[in-house]
C-alpha atoms as one frame of an Amber mdcrd trajectory, in Angstrom:
protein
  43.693 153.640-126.543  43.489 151.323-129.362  40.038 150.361-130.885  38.503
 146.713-130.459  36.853 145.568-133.775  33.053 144.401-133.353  31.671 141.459
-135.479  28.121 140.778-135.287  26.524 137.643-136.344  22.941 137.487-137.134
  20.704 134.499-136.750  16.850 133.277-136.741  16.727 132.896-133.221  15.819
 129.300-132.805  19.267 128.708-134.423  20.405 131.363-131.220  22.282 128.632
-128.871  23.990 126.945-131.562  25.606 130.169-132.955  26.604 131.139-130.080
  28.452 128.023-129.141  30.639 128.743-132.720  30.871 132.054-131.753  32.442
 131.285-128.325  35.169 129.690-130.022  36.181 132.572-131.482  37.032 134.189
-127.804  38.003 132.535-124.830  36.169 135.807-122.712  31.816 135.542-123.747
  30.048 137.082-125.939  26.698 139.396-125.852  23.547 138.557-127.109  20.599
 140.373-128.042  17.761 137.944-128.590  14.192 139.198-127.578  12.283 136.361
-128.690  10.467 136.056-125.357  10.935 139.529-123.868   7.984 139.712-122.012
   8.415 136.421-120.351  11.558 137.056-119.383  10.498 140.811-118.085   8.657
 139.092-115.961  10.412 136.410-114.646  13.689 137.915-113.798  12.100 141.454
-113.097   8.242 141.055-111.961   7.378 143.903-114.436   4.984 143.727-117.386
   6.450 148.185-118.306   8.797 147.425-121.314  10.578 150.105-123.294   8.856
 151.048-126.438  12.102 150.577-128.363  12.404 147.003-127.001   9.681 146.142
-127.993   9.926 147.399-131.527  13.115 144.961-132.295  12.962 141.915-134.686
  11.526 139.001-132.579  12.549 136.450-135.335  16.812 137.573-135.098  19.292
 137.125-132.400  22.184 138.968-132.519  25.679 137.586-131.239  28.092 140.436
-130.334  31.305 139.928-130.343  35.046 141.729-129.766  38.258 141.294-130.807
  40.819 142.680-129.467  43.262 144.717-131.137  46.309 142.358-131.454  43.953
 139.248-133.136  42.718 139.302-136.147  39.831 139.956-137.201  39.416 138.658
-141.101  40.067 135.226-139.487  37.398 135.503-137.215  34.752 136.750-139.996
  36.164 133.300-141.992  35.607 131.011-139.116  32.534 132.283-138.495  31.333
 131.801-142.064  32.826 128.650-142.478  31.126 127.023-139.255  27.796 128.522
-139.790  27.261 127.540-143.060  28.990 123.817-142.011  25.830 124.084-139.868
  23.815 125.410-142.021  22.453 128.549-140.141  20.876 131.235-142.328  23.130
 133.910-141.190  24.730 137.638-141.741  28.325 138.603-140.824  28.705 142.304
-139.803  31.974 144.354-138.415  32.870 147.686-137.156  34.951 149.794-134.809
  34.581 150.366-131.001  36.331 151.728-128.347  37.030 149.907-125.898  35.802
 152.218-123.371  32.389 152.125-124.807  31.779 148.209-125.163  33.136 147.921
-121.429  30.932 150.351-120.068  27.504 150.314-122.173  26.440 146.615-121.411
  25.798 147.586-117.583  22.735 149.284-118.421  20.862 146.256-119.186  22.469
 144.075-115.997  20.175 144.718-113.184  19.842 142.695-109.553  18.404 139.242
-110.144  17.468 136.661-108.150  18.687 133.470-108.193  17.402 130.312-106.664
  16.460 130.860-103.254  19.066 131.813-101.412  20.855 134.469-103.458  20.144
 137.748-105.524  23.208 138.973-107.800  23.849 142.656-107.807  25.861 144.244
-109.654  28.349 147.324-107.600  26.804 150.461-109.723  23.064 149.288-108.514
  22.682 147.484-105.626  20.099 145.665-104.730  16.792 146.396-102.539  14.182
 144.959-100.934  16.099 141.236-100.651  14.418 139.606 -97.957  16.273 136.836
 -96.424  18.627 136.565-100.062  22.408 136.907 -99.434  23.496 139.495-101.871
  26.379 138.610-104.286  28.151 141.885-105.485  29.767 141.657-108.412  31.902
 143.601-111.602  32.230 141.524-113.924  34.820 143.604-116.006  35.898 141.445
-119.244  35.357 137.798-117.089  32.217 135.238-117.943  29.983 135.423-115.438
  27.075 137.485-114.152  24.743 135.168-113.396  22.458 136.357-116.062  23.258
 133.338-118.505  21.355 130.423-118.318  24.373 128.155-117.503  25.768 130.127
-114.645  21.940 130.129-113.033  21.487 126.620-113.823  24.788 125.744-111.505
  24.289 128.302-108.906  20.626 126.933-108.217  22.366 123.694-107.858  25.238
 124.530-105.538  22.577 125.674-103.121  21.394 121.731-102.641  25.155 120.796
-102.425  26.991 123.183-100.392  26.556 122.294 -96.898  28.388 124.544 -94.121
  32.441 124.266 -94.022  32.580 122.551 -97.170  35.547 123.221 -99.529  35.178
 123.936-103.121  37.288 123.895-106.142  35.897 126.449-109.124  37.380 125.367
-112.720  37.282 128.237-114.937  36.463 130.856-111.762  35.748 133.359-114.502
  34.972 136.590-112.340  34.759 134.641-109.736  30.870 134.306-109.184  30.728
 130.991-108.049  33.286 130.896-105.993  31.638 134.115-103.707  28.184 132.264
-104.084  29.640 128.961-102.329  30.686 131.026 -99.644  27.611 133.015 -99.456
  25.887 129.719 -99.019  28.075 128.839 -96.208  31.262 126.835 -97.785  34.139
 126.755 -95.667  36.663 127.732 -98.120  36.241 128.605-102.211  39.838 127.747
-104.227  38.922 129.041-108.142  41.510 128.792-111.180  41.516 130.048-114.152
  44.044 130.075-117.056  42.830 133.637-118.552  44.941 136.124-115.704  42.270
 138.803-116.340  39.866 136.558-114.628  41.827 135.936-111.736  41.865 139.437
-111.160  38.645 139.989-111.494  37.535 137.487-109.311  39.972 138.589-106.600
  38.757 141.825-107.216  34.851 140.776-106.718  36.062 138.486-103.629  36.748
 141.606-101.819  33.525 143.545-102.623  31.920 140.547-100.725  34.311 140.525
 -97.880  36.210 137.594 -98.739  39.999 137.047 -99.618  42.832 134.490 -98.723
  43.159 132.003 -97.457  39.043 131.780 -97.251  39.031 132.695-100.932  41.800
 131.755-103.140  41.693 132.582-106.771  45.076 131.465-108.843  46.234 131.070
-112.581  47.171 128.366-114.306  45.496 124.876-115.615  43.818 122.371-112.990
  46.463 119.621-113.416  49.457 121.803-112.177  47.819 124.853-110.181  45.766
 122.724-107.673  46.367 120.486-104.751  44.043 119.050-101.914  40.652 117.500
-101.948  37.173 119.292-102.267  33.554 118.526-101.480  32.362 119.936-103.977
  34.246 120.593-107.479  32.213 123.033-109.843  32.959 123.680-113.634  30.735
 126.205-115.374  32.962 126.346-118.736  31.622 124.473-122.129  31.727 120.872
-123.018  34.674 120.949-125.033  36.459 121.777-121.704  34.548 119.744-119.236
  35.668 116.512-121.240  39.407 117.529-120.991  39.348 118.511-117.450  36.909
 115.684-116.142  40.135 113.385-116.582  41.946 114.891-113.946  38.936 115.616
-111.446  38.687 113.069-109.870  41.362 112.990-108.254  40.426 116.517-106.444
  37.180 115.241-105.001  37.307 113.987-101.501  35.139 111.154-100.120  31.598
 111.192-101.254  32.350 114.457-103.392  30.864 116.022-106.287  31.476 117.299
-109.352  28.838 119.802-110.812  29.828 120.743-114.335  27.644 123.351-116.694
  27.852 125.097-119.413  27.458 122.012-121.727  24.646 122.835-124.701  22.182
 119.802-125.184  23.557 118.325-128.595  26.621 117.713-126.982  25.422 115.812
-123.953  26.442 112.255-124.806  30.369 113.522-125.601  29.970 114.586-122.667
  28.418 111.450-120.889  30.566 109.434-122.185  33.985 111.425-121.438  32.240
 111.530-117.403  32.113 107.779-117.747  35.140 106.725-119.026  36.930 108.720
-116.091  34.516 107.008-113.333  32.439 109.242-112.882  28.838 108.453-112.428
  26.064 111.494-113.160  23.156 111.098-110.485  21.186 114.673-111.419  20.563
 116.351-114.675  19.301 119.639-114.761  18.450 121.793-118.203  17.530 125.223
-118.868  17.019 127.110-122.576  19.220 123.731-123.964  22.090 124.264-121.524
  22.663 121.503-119.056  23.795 121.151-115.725  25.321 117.533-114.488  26.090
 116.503-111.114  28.465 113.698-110.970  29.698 111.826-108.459  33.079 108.848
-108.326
């Protein structure tokens, strides 16, 4: 098995969000972050424990560290030079760091630090090598992520599932852009949609998610995951069309999505950091498409739009 090349960037960590929008351009599958600027508070909140490893809290408070992998058939000097080149455009204090890994390792030694979590009200993620206990009255979303965005642990991908729960209303149909591994599609069912149809371009995604649609019991034609762009992949009309990608995306696709909403739709899109909310706006308007909530979380934002 070949070895994936690991570049780390580090960063003060109030510069955290905007270096890791560069460094998301760099791969089109996430990247990990190690930022414990408020690890306590966020102990608590996703948790309920105050009991933190020693070790934790031992790291540098004033760094965040952006992880990310390359895969053996890119290149990795060119992704050191982007890096550098955007950071500095930006001016972010920064340090650019490389090394080996196999890809066994990186897959695997993440899960350790993704536990159950709540989300909203309605939901708790889990993910298949620790399920959850103690739910209540919480639908439990199962989930692998493998190598696809989306565990429900970023701030974007909680930001739209708390929102789906006001907008999915039982039998609805709903269109996922960018299904990733599938997570939102499996919460709008969970919630009580009538049918989830995701698409991704990235074919390791769409396996993924059909993968994780069958841990929760769902498949086609109830579940539909398929590859290809949203122009070409995707027919019919949805109540609710959901995008959790980034805003670079959302401005392409919001062109075409439209025309996928049935009456009195709407379009949730997410993933969209704060300084780039008025591209963003404006793209929304000049397809007709009117935003009537705003919701923002750790400078991510979360639009609801309707035609």
């Amino acid at each position: 098995m070949q070895d994936w090349t690991e570049l780390t960037v580090t960063v003060p960590t109030e510069m955290a969000d905007v270096a890791t929008d560069i460094a998301n351009m760099v791969v089109p599958y996430g990247v990990y972050i190690e930022d414990y600027s408020n690890l306590e508070e966020a102990a608590w909140e996703i948790a309920h424990i105050d009991l933190i490893d020693e070790e934790l809290l031992a790291r540098d408070r004033t760094k965040a560290i952006i992880h990310i992998y390359i895969s053996p058939e890119e290149n990795p000097a060119e992704a050191l030079a982007f890096l550098s080149e955007r950071l500095t455009a930006e001016k972010i204090e920064h340090t650019l760091g490389s090394s080996q890994v196999c890809e066994d390792d990186w897959a695997n030694n993440w899960k350790k630090y993704f536990k159950p979590l709540p989300v909203g009200e309605k939901l708790i993620i889990s993910p298949t090598w620790e399920p959850a206990t103690d739910v209540g009255d919480r639908a439990v979303l199962s989930i692998d992520p493998g190598m696809a965005f989306g565990t429900g642990g970023h701030d974007t991908t909680r930001l739209v599932l708390e929102t789906m729960e006001r907008y999915i209303t039982d039998g609805v149909d709903v269109l996922d852009v960018g299904c990733g591994s599938g997570i939102l599609s499996i919460a709008a069912l969970l919630l009580g949609a009538g049918t989830a149809t995701g698409v991704d371009i990235d074919p390791l995604a769409v396996k993924t998610a059909v993968e994780n649609g069958e841990l929760n019991g769902f498949s086609a034609p109830q579940y539909r995951m398929m590859q290809g762009d949203l122009a070409t992949a995707v027919t019919g009309r949805y109540g609710v069309v959901v995008a959790n990608i980034v805003a670079d995306a959302i401005i392409m696709l919001s062109k075409d999505a439209s025309r996928f909403m049935a009456e009195g739709g709407v379009y949730i899109v997410s993933g969209i950091i704060d300084t780039r909310e008025q591209d963003v706006l404006q793209a929304l308007d000049a397809c007709g498409l009117t935003v009537k909530e705003r919701r923002e979380s750790g400078g991510w934002l979360c639009l609801v739009c309707e035609r």
